[in-house]
C-alpha positions in Angstrom: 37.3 45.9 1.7 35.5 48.9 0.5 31.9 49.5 2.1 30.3 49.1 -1.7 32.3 45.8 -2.1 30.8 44.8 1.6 27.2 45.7 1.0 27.7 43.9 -2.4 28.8 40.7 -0.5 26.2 41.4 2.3 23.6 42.0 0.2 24.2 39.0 -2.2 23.9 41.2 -5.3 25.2 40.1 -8.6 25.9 41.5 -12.0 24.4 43.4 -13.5 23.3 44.6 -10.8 26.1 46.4 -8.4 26.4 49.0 -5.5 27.5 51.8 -6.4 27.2 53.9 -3.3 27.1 53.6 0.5 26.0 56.7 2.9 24.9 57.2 6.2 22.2 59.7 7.4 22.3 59.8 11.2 19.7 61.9 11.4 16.8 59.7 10.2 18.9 56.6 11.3 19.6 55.3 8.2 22.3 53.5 5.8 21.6 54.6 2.4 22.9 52.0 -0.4 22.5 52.9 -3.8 22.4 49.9 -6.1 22.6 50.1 -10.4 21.7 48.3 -13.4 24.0 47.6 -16.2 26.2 46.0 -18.9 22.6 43.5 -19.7 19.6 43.5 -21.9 16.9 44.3 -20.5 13.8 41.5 -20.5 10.1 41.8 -19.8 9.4 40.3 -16.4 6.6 38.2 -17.7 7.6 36.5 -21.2 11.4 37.0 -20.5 11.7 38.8 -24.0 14.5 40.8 -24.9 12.8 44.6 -25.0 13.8 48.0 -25.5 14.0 50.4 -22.2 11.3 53.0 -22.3 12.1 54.9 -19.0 13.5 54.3 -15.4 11.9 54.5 -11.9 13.6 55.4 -8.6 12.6 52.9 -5.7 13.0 52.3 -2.4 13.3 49.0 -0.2 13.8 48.4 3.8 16.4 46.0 4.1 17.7 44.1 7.4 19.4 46.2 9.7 23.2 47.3 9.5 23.5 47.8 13.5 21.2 49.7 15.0 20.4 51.8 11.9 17.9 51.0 9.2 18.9 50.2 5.8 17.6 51.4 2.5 18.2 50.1 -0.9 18.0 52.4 -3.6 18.1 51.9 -7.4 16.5 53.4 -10.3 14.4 50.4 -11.5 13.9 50.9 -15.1 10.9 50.0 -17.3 10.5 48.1 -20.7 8.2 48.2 -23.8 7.0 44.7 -24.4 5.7 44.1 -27.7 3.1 41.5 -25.7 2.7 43.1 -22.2 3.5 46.5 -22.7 5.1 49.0 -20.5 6.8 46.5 -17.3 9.2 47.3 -15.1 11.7 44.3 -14.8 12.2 42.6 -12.0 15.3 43.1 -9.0 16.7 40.2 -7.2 16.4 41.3 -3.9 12.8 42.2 -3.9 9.5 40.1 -4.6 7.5 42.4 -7.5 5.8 45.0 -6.0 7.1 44.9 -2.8 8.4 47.7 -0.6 11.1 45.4 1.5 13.7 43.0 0.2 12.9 39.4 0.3 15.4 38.5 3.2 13.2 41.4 5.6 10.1 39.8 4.2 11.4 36.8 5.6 12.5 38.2 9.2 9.3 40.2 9.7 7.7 36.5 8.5 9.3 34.4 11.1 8.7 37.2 13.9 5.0 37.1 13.0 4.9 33.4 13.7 5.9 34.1 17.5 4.2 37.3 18.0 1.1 39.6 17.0 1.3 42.2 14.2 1.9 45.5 17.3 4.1 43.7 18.8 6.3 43.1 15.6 5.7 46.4 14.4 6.7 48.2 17.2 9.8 45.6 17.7 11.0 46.5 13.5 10.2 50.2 13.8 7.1 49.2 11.0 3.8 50.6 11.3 0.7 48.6 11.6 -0.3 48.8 8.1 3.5 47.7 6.5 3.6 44.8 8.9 -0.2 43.8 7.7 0.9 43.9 4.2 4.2 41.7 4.8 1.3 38.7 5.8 -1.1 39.6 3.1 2.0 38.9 0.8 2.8 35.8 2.8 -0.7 34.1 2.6 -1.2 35.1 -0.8 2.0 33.7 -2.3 1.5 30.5 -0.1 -1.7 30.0 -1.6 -0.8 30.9 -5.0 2.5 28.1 -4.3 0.0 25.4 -3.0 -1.0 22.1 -5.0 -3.9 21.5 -3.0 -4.0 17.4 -3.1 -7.7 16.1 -2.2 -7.5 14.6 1.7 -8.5 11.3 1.9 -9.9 12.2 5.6 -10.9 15.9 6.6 -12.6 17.4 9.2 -15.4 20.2 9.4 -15.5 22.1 12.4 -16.8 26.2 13.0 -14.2 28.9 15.1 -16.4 31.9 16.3 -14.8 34.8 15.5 -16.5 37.3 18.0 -19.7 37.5 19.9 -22.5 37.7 18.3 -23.0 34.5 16.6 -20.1 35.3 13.8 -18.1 32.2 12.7 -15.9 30.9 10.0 -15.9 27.6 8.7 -12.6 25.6 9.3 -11.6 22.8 6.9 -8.6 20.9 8.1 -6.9 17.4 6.6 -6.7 14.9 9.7 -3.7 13.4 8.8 -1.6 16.2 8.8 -3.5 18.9 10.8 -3.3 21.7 8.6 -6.4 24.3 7.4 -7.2 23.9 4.2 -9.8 26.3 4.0 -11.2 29.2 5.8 -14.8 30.3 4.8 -16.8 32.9 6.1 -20.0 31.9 8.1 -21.6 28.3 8.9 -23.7 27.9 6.4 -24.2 24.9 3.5 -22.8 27.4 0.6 -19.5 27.6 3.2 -18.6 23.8 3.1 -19.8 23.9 -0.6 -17.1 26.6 -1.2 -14.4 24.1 -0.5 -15.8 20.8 -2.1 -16.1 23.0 -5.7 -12.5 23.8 -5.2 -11.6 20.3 -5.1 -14.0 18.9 -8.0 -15.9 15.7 -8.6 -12.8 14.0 -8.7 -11.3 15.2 -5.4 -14.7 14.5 -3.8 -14.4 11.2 -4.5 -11.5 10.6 -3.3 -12.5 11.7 0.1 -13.0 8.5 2.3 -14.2 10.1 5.7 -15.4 13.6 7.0 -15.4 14.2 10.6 -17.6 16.6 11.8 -20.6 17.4 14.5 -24.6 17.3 13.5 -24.9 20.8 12.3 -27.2 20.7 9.4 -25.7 22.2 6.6 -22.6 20.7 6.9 -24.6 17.3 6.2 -26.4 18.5 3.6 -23.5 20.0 2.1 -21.4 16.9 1.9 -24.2 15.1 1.0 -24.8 16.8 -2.3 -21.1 16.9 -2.9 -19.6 13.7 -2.2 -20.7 10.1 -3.7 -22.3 8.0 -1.1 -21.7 10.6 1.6 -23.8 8.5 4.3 -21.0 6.3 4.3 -18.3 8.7 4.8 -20.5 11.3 7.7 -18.8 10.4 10.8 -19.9 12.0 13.7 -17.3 12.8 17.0 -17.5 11.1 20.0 -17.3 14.6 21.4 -20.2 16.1 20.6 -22.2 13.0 21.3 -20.4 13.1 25.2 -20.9 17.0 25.3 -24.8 16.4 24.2 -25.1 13.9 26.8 -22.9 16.0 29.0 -25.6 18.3 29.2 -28.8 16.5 29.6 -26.5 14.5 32.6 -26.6 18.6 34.0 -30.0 19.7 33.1 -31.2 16.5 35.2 -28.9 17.1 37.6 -30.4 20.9 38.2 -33.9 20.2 38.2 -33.6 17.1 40.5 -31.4 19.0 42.8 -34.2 21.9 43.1 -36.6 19.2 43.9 -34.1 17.8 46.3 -33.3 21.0 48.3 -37.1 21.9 48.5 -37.6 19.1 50.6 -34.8 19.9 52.3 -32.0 16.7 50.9 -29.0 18.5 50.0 -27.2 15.6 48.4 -26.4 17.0 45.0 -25.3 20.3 46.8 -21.8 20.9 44.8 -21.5 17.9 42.4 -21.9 19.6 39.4 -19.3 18.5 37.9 -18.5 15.3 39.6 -21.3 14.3 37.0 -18.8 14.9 34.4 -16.0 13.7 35.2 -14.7 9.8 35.0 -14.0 8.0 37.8 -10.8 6.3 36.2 -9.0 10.1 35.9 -9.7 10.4 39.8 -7.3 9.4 42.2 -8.9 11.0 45.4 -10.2 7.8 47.6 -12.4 10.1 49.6 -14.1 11.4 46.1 -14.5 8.2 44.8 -16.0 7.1 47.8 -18.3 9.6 47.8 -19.3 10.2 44.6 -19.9 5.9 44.5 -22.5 6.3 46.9 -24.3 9.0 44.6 -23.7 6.8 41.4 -25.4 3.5 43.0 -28.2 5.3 44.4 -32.0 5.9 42.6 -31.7 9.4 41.6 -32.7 10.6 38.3 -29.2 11.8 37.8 -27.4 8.6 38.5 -29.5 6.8 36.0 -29.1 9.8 33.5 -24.9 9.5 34.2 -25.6 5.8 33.9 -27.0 6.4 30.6 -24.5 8.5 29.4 -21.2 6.2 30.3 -23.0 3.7 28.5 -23.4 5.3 25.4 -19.5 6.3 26.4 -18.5 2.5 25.9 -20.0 2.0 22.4 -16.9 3.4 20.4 -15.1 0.2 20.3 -16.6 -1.8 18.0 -15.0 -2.5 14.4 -18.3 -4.6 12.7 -20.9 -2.4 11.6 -23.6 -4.3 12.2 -22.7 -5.3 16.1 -22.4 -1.1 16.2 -26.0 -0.5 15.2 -27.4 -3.1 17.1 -25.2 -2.0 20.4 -26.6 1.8 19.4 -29.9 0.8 19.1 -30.4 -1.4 22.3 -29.0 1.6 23.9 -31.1 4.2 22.4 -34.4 2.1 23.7 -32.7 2.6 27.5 -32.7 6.4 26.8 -36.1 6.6 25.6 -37.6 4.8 27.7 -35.8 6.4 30.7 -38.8 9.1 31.3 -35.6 11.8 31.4 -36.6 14.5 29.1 -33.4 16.1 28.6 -31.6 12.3 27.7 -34.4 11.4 25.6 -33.9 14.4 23.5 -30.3 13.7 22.9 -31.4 10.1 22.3 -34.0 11.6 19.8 -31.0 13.6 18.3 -28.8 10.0 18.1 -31.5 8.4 16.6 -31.4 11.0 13.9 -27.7 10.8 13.5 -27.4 6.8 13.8 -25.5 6.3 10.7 -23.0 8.9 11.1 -22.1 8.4 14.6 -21.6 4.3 13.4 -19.4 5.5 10.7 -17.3 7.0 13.1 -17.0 4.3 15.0 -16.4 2.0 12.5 -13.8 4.7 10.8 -12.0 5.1 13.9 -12.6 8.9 13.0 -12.3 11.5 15.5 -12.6 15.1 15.0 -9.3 15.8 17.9 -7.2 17.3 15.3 -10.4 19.8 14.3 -10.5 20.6 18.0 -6.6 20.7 18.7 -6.7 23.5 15.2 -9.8 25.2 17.6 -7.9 26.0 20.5 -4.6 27.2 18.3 -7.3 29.3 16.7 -8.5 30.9 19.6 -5.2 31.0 20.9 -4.3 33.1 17.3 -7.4 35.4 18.5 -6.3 35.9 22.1 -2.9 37.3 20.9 -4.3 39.4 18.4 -6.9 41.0 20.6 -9.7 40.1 18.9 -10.5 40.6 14.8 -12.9 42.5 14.0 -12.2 42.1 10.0 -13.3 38.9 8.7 -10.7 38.7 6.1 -8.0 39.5 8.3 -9.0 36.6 10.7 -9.1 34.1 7.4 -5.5 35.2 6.8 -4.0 34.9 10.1 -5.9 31.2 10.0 -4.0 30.5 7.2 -0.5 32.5 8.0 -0.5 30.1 11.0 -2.1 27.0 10.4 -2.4 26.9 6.8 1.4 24.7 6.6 2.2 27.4 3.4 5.3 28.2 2.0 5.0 31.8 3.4 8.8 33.4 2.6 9.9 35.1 -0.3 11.6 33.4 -2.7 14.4 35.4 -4.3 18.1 35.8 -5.9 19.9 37.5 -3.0 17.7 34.8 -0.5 19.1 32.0 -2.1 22.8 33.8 -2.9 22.9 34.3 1.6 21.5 30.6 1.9 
């Protein structure tokens, strides 16, 4: 078999397109295959109109390897006069439009991106930076151009900081299926906003639940978006425990200054025995211990008393048992004379309805944190972003469940 008739086969070119030439340049590493156009009309890309050529354009495209040498299609692309769209030049089958690589590197630099960060690729494919950057700006933006995005019946709000310094995006996931389907800049009402506009009035209302914690104008958001919103609020169990969490602490800290003043070093290193559960210790010398701290009359066993209560109200499936349960305990909290519990009792109060709905729902905002941590994760690998945009993308290039590769002739002729 010639090497024009292999690269043909290789290369999953068909007429009228053919190879015409194959060379090798060792000195810049390369296979150089030159491919040509003939023996067909030529048609504008975007109407698919029969049109006359006006000129012809030599172009180059990276291609997978042949050994350890890079390969480099070449072809003089040529141009047509549409009578609707003007001058066009018509597409190739091996490439996307526009792009500088064939659609089956596309794809290789595509599924090394999902393992590994943009230098690392890019030193790995002999790319730079900037050409291994552009391969996921393609991806993302085809994905989302490909998507039908269908309204979730349940979704989750939750914010990813992107550095210090208070910056943050807003992360809108579907719960069912754990995927981002939207990435907006900031934590703010006009961010949450973004995404209910995409969806319309009547994907609002198909929305059934929205997990999320008590940040402000996230509530209000939904609340001018979606019909009867105070229905569908739900409100985590985790940010209630990690409120309550804290107040358990702040008790804990003040007490224990008190305590060591007067020279009782009882709470001396329990810091977090406060937060842990009993039932996920298996130590008999730690639950011994910490039982005897528990049962006694300091302001931080009643506080951590307080707090597993409010831990055991996530059961119920009537409504109206759940407020009642909610309210009995938020006159325990109040009346506990704990500052720090009373003010996450205040903040319960506030957020009554929404944290019933969530209990009544079943709704949990787990898949909002699992999409967290893969988030930071993302980050970590990456070494920080420092570009907004570019942090939105690799949100969505990761967790965005797009359809990211290239589709083409040649990909589908080697499939």
């Amino acid at each position: 078999m010639r090497d024009t008739q292999l690269y043909q086969r290789i290369l999953g070119i068909e007429q009228p397109w053919t190879v015409t030439n194959v060379a090798l340049d060792p000195e810049h590493d390369e296979v150089r295959v030159r491919v040509e156009q003939a023996g067909e009309a030529l048609r504008c890309p975007a109407c698919g109109q029969a049109c006359p050529g006006y000129d012809k354009r030599e172009r180059h495209w990276r291609h997978l390897d042949t050994c350890q040498y890079r390969t480099i299609l070449i072809a003089d692309v040529p141009r047509v006069q549409c009578p609707r769209h003007g001058v066009r030049q018509i597409d190739v089958p091996w490439a996307e439009p526009h792009g500088r690589f064939t659609a089956l590197f596309e794809a290789l630099v595509i599924d090394w991106l999902e393992e590994a960060s943009i230098a690392a690729v890019a030193r790995q494919l002999r790319l730079s930076w900037d050409e291994v950057d552009t391969i996921m700006q393609r991806a993302v933006s085809r994905g989302l151009a490909r998507r039908r995005l269908q309204p979730p019946t349940h979704m989750a709000v939750d914010e990813v900081s992107q550095r210090r310094g208070h910056r943050y995006l807003t992360v809108v996931s579907h719960r069912q299926s754990g995927c981002v389907l939207h990435v907006e800049p900031q934590r703010q009402q006009a961010s949450l906003a973004a995404f209910y506009q995409q969806l319309g009035a009547s994907g609002c209302a198909a929305i059934e639940s929205v997990t999320m914690d008590m940040w402000g104008p996230y509530i209000a958001a939904t609340e001018a978006h979606l019909p009867e919103a105070r229905q569908k609020i739900a409100f985590d169990k985790f940010h209630v425990a990690q409120h309550l969490g804290q107040a358990v602490d702040q008790v804990r800290r003040r007490e224990h200054q008190q305590l060591r003043a007067a020279g009782d070093d009882r709470l001396c290193g329990t810091r977090f025995d406060w937060l842990r559960h009993p039932r996920h210790i298996s130590d008999p010398v730690w639950n011994g211990r910490f039982a005897a701290l528990r049962d006694s009359t300091l302001k931080t066993a009643r506080a951590w008393a307080i707090k597993e209560a409010a831990m055991m109200l996530w059961d119920y499936a009537s409504r109206a048992w759940a407020q009642k349960a909610w309210s009995r305990w938020y006159g325990w909290a109040i009346r506990s004379r704990l500052e720090p519990v009373k003010a996450v009792a205040r903040m319960v109060k506030r957020h009554q309805a929404g944290i019933v709905n969530a209990v009544v729902l079943k709704a949990t905002n787990a898949i909002a944190e699992s999409i967290n941590s893969r988030i930071q994760a993302v980050k970590r690998q990456a070494c920080g972003f420092r570009n907004t945009e570019r942090f939105q993308r690799a949100i969505y290039f990761h967790l965005g469940g797009l359809d990211l590769h290239p589709h083409s002739t040649a990909t589908h002729t080697n499939a």
